[in-house]
C-alpha positions in Angstrom: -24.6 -14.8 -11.3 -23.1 -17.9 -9.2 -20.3 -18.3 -11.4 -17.9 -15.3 -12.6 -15.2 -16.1 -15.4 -11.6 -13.9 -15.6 -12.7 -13.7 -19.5 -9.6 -14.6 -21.7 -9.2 -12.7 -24.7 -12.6 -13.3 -24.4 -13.7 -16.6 -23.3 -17.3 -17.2 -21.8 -18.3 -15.6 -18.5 -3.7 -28.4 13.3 -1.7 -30.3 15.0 -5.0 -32.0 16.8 -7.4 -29.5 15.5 -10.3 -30.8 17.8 -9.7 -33.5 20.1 -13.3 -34.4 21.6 -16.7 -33.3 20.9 -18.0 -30.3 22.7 -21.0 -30.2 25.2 -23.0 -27.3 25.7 -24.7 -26.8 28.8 -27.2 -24.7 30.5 -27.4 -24.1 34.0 -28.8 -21.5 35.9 -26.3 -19.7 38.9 -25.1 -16.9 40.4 -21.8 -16.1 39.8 -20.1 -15.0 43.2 -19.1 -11.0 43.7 -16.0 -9.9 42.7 -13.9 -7.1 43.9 -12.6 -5.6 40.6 -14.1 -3.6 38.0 -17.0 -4.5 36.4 -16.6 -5.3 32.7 -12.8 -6.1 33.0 -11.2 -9.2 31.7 -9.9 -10.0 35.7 -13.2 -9.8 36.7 -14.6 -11.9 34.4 -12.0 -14.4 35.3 -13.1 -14.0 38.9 -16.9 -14.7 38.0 -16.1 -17.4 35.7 -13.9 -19.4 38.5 -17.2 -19.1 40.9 -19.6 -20.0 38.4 -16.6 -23.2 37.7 -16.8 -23.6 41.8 -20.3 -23.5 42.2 -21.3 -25.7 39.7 -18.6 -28.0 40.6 -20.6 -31.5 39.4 -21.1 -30.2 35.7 -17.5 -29.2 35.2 -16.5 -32.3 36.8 -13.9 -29.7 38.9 -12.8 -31.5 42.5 -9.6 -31.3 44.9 -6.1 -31.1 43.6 -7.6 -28.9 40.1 -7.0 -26.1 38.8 -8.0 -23.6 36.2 -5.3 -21.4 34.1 -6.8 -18.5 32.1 -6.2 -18.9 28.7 -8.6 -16.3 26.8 -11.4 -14.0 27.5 -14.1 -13.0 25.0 -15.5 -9.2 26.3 -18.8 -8.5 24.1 -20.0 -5.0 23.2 -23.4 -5.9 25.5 -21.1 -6.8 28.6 -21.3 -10.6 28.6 -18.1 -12.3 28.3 -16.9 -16.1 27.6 -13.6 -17.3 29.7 -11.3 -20.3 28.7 -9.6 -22.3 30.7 -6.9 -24.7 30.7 -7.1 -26.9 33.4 -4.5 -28.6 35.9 -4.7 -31.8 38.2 -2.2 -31.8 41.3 0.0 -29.2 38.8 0.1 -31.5 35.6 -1.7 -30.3 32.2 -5.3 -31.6 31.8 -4.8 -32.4 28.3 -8.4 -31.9 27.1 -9.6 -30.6 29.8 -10.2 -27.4 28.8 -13.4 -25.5 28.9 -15.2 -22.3 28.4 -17.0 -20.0 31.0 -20.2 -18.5 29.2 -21.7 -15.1 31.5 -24.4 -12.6 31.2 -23.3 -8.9 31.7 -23.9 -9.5 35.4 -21.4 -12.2 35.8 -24.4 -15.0 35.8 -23.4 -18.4 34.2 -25.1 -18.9 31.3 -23.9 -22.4 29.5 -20.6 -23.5 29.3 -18.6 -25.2 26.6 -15.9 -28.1 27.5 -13.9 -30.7 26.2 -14.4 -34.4 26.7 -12.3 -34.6 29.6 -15.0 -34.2 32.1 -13.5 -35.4 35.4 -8.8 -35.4 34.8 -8.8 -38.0 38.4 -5.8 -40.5 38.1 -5.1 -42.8 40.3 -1.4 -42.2 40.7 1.1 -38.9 39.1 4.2 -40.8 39.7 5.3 -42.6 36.1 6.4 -46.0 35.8 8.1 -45.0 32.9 11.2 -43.0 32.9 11.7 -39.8 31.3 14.6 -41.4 30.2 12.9 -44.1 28.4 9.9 -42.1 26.8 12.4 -39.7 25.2 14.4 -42.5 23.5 10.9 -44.3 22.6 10.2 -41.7 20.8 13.4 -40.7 18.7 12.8 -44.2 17.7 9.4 -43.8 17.1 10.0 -40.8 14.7 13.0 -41.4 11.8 13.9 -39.5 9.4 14.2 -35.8 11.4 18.3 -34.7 11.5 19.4 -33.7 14.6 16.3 -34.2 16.9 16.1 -33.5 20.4 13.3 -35.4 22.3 11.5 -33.8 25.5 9.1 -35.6 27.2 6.5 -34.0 29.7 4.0 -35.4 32.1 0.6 -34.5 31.7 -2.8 -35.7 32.1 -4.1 -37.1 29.0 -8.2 -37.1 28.9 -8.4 -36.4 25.3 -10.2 -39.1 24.6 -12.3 -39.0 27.5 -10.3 -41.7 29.5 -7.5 -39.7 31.9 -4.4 -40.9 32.0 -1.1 -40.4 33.3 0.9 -40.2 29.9 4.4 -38.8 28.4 3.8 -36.3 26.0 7.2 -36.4 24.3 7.9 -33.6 21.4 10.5 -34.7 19.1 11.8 -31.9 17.2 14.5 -30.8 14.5 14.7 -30.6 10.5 13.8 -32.5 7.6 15.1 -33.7 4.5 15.1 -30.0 3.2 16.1 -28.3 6.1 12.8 -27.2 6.6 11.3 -26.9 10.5 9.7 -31.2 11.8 8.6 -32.4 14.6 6.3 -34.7 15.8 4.1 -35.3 19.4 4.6 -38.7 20.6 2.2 -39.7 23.5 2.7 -42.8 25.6 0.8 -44.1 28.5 3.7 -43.5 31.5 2.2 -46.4 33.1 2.3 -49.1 31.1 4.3 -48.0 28.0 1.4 -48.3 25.6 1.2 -45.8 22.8 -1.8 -43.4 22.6 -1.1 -41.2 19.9 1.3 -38.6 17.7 1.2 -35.8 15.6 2.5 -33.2 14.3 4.2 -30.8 16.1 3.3 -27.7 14.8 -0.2 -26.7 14.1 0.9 -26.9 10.2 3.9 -28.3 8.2 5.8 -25.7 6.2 5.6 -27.4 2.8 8.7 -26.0 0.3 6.8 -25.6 -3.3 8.8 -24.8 -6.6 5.9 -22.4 -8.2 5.4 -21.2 -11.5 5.4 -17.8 -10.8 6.5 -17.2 -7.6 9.7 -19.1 -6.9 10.7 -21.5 -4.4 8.4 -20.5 -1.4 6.9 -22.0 1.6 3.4 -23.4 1.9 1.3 -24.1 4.7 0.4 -28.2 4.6 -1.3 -30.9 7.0 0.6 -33.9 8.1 -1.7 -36.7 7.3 -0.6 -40.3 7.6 2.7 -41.6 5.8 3.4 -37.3 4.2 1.3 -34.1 3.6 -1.6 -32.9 1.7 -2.1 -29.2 0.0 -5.0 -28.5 2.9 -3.9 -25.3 4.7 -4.6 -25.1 8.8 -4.4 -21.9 9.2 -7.1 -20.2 6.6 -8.9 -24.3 5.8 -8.0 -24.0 1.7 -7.7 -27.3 0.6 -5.7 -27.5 -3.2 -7.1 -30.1 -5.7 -6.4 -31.8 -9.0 -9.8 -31.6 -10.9 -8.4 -34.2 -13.4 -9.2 -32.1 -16.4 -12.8 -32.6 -15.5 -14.8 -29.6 -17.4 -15.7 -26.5 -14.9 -19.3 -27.5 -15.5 -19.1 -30.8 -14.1 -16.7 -29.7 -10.9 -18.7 -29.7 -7.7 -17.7 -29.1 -3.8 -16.5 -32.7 -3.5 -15.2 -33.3 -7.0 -11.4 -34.0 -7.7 -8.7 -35.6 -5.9 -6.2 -33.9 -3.0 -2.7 -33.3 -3.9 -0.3 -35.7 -1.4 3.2 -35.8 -1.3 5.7 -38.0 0.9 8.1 -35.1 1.1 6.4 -32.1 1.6 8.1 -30.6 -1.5 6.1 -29.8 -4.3 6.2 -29.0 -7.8 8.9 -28.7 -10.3 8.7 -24.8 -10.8 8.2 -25.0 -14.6 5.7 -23.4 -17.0 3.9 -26.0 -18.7 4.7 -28.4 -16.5 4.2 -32.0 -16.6 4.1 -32.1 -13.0 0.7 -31.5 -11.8 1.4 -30.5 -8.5 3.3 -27.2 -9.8 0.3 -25.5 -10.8 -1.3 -26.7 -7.2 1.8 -24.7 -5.1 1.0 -21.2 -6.5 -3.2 -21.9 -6.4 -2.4 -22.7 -2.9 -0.2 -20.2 -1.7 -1.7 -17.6 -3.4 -4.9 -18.2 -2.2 -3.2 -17.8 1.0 -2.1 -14.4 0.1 -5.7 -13.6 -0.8 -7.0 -14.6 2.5 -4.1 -12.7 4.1 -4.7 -9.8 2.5 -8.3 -9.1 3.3 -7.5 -10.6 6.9 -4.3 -7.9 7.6 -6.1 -5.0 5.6 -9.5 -5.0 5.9 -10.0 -7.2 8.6 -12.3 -9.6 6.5 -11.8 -13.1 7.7 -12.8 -15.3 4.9 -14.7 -14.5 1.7 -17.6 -14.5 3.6 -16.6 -13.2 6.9 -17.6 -16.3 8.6 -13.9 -18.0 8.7 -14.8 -20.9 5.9 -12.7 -21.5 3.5 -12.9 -22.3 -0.1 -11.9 -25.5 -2.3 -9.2 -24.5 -4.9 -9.1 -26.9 -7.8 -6.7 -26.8 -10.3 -6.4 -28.7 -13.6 -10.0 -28.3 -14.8 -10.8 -28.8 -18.4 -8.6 -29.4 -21.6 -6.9 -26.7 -22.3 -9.3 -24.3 -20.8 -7.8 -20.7 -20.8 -9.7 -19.3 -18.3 -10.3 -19.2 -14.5 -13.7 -18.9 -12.4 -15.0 -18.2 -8.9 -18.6 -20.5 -8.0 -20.6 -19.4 -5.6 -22.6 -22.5 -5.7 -20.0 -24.6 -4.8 -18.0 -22.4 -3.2 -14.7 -23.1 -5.3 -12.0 -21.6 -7.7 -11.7 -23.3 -10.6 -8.6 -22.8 -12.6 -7.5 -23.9 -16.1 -4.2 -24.9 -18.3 -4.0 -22.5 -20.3 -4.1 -22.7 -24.0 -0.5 -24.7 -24.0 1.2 -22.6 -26.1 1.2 -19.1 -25.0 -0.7 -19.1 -21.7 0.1 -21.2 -19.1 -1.6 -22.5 -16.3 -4.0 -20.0 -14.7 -2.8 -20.0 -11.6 -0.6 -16.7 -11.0 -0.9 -14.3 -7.9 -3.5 -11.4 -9.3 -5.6 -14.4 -11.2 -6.4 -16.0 -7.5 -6.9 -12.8 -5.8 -9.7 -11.7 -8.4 -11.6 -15.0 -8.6 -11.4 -15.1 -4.5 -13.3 -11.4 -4.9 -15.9 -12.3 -6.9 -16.8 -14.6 -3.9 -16.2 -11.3 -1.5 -18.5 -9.1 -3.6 -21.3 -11.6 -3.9 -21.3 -12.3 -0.1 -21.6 -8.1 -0.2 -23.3 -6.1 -2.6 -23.6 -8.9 -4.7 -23.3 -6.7 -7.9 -25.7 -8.0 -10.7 -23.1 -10.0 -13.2 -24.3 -7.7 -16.3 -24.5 -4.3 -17.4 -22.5 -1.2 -15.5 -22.9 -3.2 -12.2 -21.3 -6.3 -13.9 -18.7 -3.6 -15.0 -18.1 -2.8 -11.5 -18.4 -6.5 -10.1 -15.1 -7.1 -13.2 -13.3 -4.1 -11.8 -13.3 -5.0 -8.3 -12.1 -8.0 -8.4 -8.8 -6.8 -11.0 -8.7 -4.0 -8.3 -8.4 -6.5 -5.4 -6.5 -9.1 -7.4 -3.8 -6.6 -8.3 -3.9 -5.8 -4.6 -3.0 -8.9 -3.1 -0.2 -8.4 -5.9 0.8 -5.3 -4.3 0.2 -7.1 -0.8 2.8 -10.1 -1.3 5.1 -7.7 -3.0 7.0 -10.8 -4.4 10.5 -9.7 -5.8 9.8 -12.3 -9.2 5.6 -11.3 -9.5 6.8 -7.3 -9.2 3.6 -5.8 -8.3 2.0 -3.6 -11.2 -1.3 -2.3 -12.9 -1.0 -5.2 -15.9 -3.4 -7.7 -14.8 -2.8 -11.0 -15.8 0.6 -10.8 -16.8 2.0 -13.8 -15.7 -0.5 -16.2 -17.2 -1.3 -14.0 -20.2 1.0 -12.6 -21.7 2.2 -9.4 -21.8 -1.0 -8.5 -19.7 -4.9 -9.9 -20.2 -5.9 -5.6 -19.1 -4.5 -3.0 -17.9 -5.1 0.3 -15.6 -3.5 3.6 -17.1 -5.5 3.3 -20.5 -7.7 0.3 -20.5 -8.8 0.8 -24.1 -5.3 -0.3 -25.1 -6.7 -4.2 -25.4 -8.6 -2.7 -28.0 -12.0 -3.7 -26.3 -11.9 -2.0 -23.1 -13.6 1.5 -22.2 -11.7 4.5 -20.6 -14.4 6.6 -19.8 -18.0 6.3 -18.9 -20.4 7.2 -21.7 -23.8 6.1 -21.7 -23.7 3.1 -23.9 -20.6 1.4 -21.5 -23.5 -0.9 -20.1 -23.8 -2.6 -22.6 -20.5 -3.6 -23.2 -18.8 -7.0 -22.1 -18.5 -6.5 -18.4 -15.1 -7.4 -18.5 -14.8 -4.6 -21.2 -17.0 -2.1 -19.1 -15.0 -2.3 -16.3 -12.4 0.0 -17.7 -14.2 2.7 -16.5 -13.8 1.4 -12.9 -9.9 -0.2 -13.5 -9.1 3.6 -15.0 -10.6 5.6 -11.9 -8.5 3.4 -9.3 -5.5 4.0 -11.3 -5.8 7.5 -11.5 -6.6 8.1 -8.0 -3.9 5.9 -6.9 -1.3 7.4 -9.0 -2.3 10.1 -11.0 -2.8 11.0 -15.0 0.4 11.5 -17.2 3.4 9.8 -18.0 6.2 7.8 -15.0 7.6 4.6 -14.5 6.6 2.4 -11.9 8.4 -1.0 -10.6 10.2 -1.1 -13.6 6.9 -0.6 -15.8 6.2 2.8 -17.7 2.5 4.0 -17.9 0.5 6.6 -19.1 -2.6 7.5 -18.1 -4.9 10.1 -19.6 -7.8 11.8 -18.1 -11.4 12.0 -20.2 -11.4 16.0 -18.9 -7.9 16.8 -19.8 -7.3 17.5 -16.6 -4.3 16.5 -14.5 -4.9 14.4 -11.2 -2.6 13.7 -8.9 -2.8 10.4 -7.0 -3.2 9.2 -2.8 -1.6 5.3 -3.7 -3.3 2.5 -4.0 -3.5 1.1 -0.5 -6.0 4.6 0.8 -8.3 4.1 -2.4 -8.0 0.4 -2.0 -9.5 0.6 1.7 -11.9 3.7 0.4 -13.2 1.0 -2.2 -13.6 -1.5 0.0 -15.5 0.4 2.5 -18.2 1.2 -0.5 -18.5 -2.0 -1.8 -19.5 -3.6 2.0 -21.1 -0.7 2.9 -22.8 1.4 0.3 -23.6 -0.7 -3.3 -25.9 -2.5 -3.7 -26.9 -5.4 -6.4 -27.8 -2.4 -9.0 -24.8 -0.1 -8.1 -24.0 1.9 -11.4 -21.0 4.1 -12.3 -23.1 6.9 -10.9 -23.9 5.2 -7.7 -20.2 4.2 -7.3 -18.8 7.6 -7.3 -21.7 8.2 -4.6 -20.2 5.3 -2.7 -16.9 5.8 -2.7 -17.1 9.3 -1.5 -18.9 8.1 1.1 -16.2 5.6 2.1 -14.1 8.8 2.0 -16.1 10.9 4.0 -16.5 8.1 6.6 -12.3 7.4 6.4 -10.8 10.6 5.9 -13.4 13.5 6.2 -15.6 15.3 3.8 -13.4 17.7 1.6 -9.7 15.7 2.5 -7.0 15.2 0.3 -8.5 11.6 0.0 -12.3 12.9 -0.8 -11.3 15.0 -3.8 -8.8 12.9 -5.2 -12.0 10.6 -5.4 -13.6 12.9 -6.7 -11.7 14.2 -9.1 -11.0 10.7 -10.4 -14.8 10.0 -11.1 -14.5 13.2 -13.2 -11.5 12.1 -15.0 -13.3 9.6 -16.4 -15.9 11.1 -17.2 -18.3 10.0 -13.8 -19.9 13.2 -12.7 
């Protein structure tokens, strides 16, 4: 299904990012020979700065340039991509950079560049002072305490016009004490302005969250303050305006801005609206980190794109929801009286995995697969819990705790919600899915810490086993990446219970060997709950 709710109780289911457009190009050479060894980054340098030479023209390269490796791109087939920065009589091209494009034999293929095709100036001695450009531009930039301005002279040909200009970074703190800066360009000619912006490639926002504390945020600068977009993963936070989820769509809803870059009153219940909007956006960060640092996923598709997080949706909607269609999170208020805003760390993690497994196995939203589908994302939610390790959101196995109080299901013994099943038994299908996946919630806790009684982060648990048996636990983090490995890998949109255990011992097998510590603590989970 396109849209997958959390299920309450129950409920129904850049500083300048790009600068100029880039050209792609195809033109046949032969890239000269290099002495070094084939298939190396050096010699792809070497074959990328012939191919540059000999098709001089297209790269609009002359006298008094030069190129300065920035990154190389080796692929498994041999063929390999070079960057360049680019200089005129020493100075930074700004824009002027381009990309080298070769077959495994060093041939140019196409080539990628910036718009500024040809970095010629008629003079590199300023009119300007230094001098003057640095004080320009304190003036030009208020409000940051103790700033310190340092111009440089560089090429400008961003916008496909070169010109000699002062690029001038103006840098100290704000209001908060938090990192600002800003890029003043100037034309070192004539004085004119060209341009400013940020000086880092994102703003560290300070946000007052509901469940988190007073963290830092990743924001845009935008003209006169910030907006809740993030530059590093591409989130961008919204206020649905208590539209109903139904109605929210890619483009619905309005961006969060704020003068200050502080957002959000850190209360529960708040009348603020941006409070709920700091922990959606930071802890869809966290999400994206997580499966970035762990499992090397970037994105919930792998592709890099990132979703739209809205916030506020509905009247007094208790509930959450990740939409394919739309690729979105939607997340409500709470009831506003016992549940607050939906919004907390292991809530964002599990509606961003919805959007992972239906980009995967795409696990059919009903029966034992929808059972599964439920229990991977509360595995992954609680994961990214486990992966922020925030001192006031203590990582547990109580999912939901925050924004449902005392917990919306648990690990140890599922059934203790009173709906949920701890072991497999051949009617589990057709139980609520997000009742069904008990079965897959009580196999991760077991092999990640074991059956019986102890105390974890504060919390006690007790955990029994379907068999009686006692099993001892490998943490969360090995069956975490075991799990993950079968669901990209081995399920598919059917996947049962059965086919799971299957999976993961695969994902074993392939991690840590047939017959490992790892493999029969799988194992003997699936048994444990009754999985055979």
């Amino acid at each position: 299904m396109s849209t997958t709710p959390l299920s309450r109780r129950p409920l129904a289911a850049v500083a300048v990012a790009v600068v100029a457009a880039l050209a792609a190009l195809a033109i046949p050479t032969t890239a000269a020979a290099t002495s070094a060894a084939p298939g190396t980054r050096d010699t792809a340098i070497a074959q990328a700065r012939a191919n540059v030479a000999h098709n001089a023209e297209e790269f609009g390269f002359g006298p008094s340039q030069d190129l300065v490796p920035r990154d190389v791109v080796l692929d498994a087939d041999g063929a390999s991509h070079v960057r360049f920065d680019r200089t005129y009589q020493g100075l930074p091209v700004v824009g002027g950079d381009l990309v080298v494009h070769q077959d495994a034999r060093g041939r140019f293929r196409d080539s990628t560049r910036a718009a500024g095709h040809d970095p010629t100036v008629k003079s590199t001695v300023p009119v300007v002072p230094a001098q003057t450009s640095a004080a320009n531009a304190l003036s030009a930039v208020p409000g940051i305490q103790d700033a310190v301005s340092t111009p440089e002279l560089v090429i400008w040909a961003a916008d496909g016009t070169p010109r000699l200009a002062w690029r001038t970074t103006v840098e100290g703190s704000g209001d908060h004490g938090q990192p600002a800066g800003r890029v003043v360009v100037t034309d070192a000619i004539t004085d004119d302005p060209i341009g400013d912006y940020d000086a880092d490639y994102q703003a560290s926002g300070v946000g007052n969250s509901e469940y988190t504390g007073k963290i830092t945020i990743d924001t845009t600068p935008i003209s006169g303050g910030y907006t809740l977009t993030d530059p590093v993963r591409g989130h961008i936070t919204k206020d649905a305006n208590n539209v109903a989820a139904g109605s929210v769509n890619a483009s619905s809803g309005t961006p969060f801005t704020s003068t200050t870059n502080v957002w959000g009153d850190g209360k529960k219940f708040s009348t603020n609206r941006a409070t709920a909007a700091v922990d959606a956006h930071a802890n869809t960060a966290w999400t994206w980190d997580y499966y970035k640092n762990v499992h090397s996923r970037n994105g919930i598709r792998n592709d890099g794109k990132a979703a739209t997080v809205f916030v506020h949706v509905g009247t007094k909607w208790d509930n959450a929801t990740w939409t394919d269609s739309c690729f979105c999170m939607k997340t409500g208020d709470g009831d506003g009286t016992t549940d607050p805003e939906q919004v907390d760390l292991d809530t964002m993690g599990h509606e961003m995995t919805h959007g992972v497994t239906g980009a995967t196995a795409k696990l059919i939203y009903s029966g034992e697969s929808g059972g599964l589908n439920e229990s991977t994302s509360d595995i992954f939610g609680t994961m990214v819990e486990w992966y922020a390790n925030n001192p006031i959101d203590t990582p547990d196995y109580l999912f939901s705790d925050q924004s449902t109080p005392p917990w919306l299901r648990r690990f140890d013994k599922p059934s203790l919600d009173g709906r949920s099943a701890d072991c497999w038994s051949s009617g589990v299908g057709s139980l609520d899915v997000h009742y069904s996946s008990g079965v897959g919630n009580h196999w991760f806790y077991l092999a990640s810490e074991g059956s019986g009684s102890k105390t974890i982060n504060g919390v006690t648990y007790n955990s029994p086993t379907c068999d009686k048996s006692t099993v001892a636990g490998i943490g969360n983090q090995k069956v975490a990446r075991i799990w993950y490995r079968a669901l990209t890998v081995y399920m598919t949109s059917t996947t049962n219970y059965k086919g799971a255990r299957t999976a993961s011992l695969n994902a074993a097998r392939d991690l840590y060997g047939s017959g490992s510590t790892e493999y029969n603590a799988v194992a003997a989970a699936w048994s444990a709950v009754s999985v055979n």
